[in-house]
C-alpha positions as CSV (number, residue, x, y, z in Angstrom):
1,X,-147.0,-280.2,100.3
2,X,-146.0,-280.2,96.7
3,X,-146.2,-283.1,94.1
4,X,-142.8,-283.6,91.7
5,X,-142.5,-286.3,89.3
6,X,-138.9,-288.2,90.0
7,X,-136.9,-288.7,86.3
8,X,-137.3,-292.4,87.6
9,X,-140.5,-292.8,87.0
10,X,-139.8,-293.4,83.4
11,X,-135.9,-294.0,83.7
12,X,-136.6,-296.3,80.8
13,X,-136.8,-293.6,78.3
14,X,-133.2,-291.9,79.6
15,X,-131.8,-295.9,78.9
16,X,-132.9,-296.5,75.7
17,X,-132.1,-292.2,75.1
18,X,-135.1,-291.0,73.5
19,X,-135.5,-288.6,76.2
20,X,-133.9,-286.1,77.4
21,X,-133.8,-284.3,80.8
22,X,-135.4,-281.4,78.8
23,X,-138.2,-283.8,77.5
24,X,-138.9,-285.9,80.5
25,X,-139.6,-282.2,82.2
26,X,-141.9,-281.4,79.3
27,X,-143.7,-284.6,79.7
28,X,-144.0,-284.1,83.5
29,X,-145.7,-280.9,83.1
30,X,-148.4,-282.5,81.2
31,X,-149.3,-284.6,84.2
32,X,-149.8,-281.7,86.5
33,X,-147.2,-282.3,88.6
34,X,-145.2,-279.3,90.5
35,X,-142.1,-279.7,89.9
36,X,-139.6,-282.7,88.8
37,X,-136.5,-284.5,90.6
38,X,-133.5,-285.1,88.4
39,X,-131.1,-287.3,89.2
40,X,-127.1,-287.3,88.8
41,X,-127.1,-290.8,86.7
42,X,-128.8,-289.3,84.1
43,X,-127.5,-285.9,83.7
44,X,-124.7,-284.3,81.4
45,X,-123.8,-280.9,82.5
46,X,-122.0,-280.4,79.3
47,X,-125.4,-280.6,77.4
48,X,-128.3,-280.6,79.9
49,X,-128.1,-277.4,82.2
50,X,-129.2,-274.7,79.5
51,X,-132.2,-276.8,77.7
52,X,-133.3,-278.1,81.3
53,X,-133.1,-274.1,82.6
54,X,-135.3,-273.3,79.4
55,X,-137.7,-276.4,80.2
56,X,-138.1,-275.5,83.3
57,X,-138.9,-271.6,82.8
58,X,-141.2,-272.8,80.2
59,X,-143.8,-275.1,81.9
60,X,-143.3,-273.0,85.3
61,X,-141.9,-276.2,86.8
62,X,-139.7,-276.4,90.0
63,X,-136.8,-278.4,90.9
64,X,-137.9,-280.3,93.4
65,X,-134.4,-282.4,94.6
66,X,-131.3,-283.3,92.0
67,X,-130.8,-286.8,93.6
68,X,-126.9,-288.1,93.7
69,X,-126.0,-291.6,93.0
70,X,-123.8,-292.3,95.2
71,X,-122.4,-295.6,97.1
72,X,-120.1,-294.9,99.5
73,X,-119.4,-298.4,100.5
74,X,-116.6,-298.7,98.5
75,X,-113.0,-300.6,99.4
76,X,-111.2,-298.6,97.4
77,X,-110.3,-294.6,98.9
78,X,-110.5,-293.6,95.4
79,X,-113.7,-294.8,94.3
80,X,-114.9,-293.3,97.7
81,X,-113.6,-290.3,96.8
82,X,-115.4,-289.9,93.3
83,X,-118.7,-290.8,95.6
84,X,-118.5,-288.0,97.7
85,X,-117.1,-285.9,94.0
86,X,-120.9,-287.1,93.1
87,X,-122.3,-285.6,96.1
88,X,-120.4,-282.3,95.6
89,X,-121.8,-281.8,91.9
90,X,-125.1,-282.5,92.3
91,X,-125.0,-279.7,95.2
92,X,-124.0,-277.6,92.4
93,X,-126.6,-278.5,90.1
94,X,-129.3,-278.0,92.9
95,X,-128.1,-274.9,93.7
96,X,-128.1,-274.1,89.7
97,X,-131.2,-274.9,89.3
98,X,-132.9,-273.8,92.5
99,X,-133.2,-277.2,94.5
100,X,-132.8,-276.6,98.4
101,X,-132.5,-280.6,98.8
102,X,-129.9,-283.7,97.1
103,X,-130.8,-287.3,97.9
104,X,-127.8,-289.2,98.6
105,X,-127.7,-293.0,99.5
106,X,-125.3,-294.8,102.2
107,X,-124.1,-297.6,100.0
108,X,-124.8,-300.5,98.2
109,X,-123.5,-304.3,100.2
110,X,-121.7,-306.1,97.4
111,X,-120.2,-309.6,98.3
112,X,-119.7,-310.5,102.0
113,X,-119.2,-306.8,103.6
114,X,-120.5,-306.1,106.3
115,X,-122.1,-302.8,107.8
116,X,-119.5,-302.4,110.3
117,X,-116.8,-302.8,107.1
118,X,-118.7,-299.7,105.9
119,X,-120.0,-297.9,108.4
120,X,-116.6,-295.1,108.4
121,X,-116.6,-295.0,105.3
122,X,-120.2,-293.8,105.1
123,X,-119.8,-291.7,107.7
124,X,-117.2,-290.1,106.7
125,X,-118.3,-289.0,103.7
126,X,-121.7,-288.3,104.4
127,X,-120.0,-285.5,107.1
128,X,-117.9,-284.5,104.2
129,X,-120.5,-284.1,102.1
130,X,-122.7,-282.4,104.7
131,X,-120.2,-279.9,105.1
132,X,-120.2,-278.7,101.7
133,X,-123.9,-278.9,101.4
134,X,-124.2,-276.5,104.1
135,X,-121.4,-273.9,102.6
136,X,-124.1,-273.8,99.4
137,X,-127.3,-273.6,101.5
138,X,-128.4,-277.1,100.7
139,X,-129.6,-280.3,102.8
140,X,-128.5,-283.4,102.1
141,X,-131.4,-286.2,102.4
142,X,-130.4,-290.0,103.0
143,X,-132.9,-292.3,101.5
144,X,-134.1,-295.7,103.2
145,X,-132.7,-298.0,100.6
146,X,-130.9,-301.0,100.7
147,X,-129.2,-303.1,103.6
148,X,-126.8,-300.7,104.8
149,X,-129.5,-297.7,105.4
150,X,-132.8,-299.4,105.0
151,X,-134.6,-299.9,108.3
152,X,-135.5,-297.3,110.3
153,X,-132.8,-297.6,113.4
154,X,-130.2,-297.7,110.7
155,X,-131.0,-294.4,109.1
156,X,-131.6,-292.7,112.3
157,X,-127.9,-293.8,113.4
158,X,-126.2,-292.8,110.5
159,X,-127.9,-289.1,110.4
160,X,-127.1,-288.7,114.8
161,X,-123.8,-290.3,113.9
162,X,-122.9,-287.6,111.2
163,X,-124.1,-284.7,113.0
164,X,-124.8,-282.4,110.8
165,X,-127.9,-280.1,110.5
166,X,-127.6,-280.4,106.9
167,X,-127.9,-284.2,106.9
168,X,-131.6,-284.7,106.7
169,X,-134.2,-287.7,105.8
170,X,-135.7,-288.7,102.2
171,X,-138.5,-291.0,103.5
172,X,-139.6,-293.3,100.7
173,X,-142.7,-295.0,101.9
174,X,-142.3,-298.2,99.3
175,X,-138.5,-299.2,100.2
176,X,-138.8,-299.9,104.2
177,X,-141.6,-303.2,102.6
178,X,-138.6,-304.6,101.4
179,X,-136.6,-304.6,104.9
180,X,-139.5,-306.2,106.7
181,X,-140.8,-302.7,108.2
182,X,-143.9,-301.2,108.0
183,X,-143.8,-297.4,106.7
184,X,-146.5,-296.5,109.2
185,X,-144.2,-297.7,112.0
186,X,-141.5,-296.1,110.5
187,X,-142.6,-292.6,109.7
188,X,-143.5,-292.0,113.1
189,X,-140.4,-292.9,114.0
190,X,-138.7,-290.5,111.3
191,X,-141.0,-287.6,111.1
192,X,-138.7,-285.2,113.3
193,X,-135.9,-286.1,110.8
194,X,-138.0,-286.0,107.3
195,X,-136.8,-282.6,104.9
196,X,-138.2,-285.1,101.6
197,X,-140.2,-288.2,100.6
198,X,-140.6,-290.0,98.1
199,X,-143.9,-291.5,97.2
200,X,-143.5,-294.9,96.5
201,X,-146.0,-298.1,96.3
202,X,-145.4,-301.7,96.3
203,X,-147.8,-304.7,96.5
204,X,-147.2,-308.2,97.8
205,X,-147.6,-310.9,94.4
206,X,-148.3,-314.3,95.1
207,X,-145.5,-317.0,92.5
208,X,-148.6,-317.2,89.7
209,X,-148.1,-313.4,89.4
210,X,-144.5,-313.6,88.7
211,X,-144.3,-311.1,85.7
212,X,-142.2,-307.9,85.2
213,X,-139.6,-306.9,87.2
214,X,-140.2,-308.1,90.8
215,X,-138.6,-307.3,94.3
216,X,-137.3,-309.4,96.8
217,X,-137.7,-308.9,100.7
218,X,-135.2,-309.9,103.5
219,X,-137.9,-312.7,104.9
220,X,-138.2,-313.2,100.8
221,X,-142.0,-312.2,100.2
222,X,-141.9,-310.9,96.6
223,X,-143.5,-307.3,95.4
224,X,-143.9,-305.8,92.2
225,X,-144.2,-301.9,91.9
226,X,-147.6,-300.2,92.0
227,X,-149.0,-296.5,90.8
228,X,-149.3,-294.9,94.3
229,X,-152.5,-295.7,96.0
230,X,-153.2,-298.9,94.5
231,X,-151.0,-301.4,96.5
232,X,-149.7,-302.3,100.0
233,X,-148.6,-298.8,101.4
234,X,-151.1,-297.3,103.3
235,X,-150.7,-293.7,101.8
236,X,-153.3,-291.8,103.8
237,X,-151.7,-292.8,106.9
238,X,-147.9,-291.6,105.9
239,X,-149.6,-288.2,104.7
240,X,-151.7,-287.7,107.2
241,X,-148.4,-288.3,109.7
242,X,-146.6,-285.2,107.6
243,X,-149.4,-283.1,107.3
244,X,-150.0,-283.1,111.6
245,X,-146.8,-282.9,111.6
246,X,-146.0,-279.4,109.7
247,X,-144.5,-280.9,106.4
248,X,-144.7,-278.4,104.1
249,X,-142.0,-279.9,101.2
250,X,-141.7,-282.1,98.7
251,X,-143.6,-285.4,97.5
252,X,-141.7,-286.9,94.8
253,X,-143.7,-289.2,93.0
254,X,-141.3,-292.4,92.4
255,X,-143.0,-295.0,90.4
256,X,-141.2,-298.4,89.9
257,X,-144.0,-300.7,88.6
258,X,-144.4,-302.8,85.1
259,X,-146.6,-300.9,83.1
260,X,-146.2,-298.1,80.1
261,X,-144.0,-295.4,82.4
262,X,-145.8,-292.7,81.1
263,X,-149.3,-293.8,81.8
264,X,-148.4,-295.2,85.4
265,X,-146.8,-291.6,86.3
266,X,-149.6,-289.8,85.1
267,X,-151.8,-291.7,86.9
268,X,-149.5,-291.4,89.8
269,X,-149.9,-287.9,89.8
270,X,-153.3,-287.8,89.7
271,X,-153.5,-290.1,92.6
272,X,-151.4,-288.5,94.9
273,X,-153.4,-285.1,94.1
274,X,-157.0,-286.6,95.4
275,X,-154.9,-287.9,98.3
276,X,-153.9,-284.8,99.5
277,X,-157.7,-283.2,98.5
278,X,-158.6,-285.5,101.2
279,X,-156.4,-284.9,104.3
């Protein structure tokens, strides 16, 4: 298993734009990570594909996954359509820049929709997407995120109900918290269908410890982002899980915490490392 560094890990540096793709790769390099994940809502192909070649060649850094942005759960064909448009280009870019996998989502719920409102529409674009994914040589991974592809029996329906062998699993071991699920219980449900994974921690806060940005479960227990190995997610367990189980790919290291960005990842990094020193 390999350790990347996700782009958001310090996603506040591409919003206030005093990085760029190039610089965030230069910075990950300095935390001895293996490669990086780049992601489609930060990314300008008319200015980012040559520096982010160079960076790339120059710290001996891989490109772990180019992760789409998609939501798919969208009323309106056309919108739908510039989704899946999403999808397609960041295939490109992976295949650019030497990725074998894209993230994708399902789809955001906005308003009163339902799943079963959805449910085609994700479908069907996941199996379009799929299709082109495979014509490139590329697997399409759906993250565990949100209400429409959060829990585990959802994202195993969705990936049988597509069908395709290029329509694989990002497991991120922080999101299922926030869906009431346990990831030890879920990555031994989802090991046969893992191809990425995201390392991801969260930890429980009581109302005193209120500060920062803050995440909200279904049963409505609130958690605030940790460095990887210092909250709730019991790391060695999910590790342990992929390493029995032949995982040989990619740990993306996706930290979504309140402190400095820079220091956390680092930190992250280094983390993750003496984890896998110990398995």
């Amino acid at each position: 298993m390999k350790i990347a560094l996700s782009a958001w890990s310090c996603h506040q540096s591409f919003y206030d734009k005093t990085w760029t793709n190039a610089d965030f790769i230069d910075y990950a390099a300095s935390t001895g990570a293996d490669g990086v994940e780049l992601l489609s809502m930060f990314w300008n192909s008319d200015t980012d594909i040559e520096p982010v070649q160079e960076a790339l060649r120059r710290n001996g850094l891989e490109l772990a996954c180019f992760g789409a942005s998609n939501n798919l759960a969208q009323i309106d064909e056309e919108k739908r359509k510039e989704q899946v448009q999403d999808i397609y280009s960041s295939v490109d870019m992976a295949v650019l820049l030497g990725a074998k996998v894209v993230r994708v989502f399902s789809g955001d719920k906005s308003g009163d929709m339902t799943f079963e409102q959805a449910k085609d529409w994700i479908l069907d674009g996941l199996r379009e997407a799929a299709a082109y994914a495979g014509t490139k040589g590329v697997t399409l991974c759906l993250e565990n995120h949100g209400l429409f592809a959060g829990k585990v029996e959802q994202v195993s329906k969705i990936i049988a109900e597509v069908g395709s062998p290029y329509l694989r699993q990002t497991f991120d071991t922080g999101n299922f918290l926030l869906v009431d699920e346990q990831p030890n219980g879920a990555i031994v449900e989802l090991i046969d269908l893992v191809s990425h994974v995201h390392l991801k921690d969260f930890k429980k806060i009581t109302d005193s410890e209120h500060k920062g940005r803050t995440y909200t479960s279904l049963s409505g227990d609130v958690y605030a982002g940790q460095v990887p190995g210092e909250g709730d997610v019991d790391l060695p367990f999910v590790l342990s899980s992929l390493k029995r189980a032949g995982y040989t790919g990619w740990l993306s290291v996706e930290y979504e915490g309140n402190e400095d960005q820079k220091q956390a990842s680092a930190r992250s990094i280094s983390n993750l490392a003496k984890l896998l020193e110990q398995l």
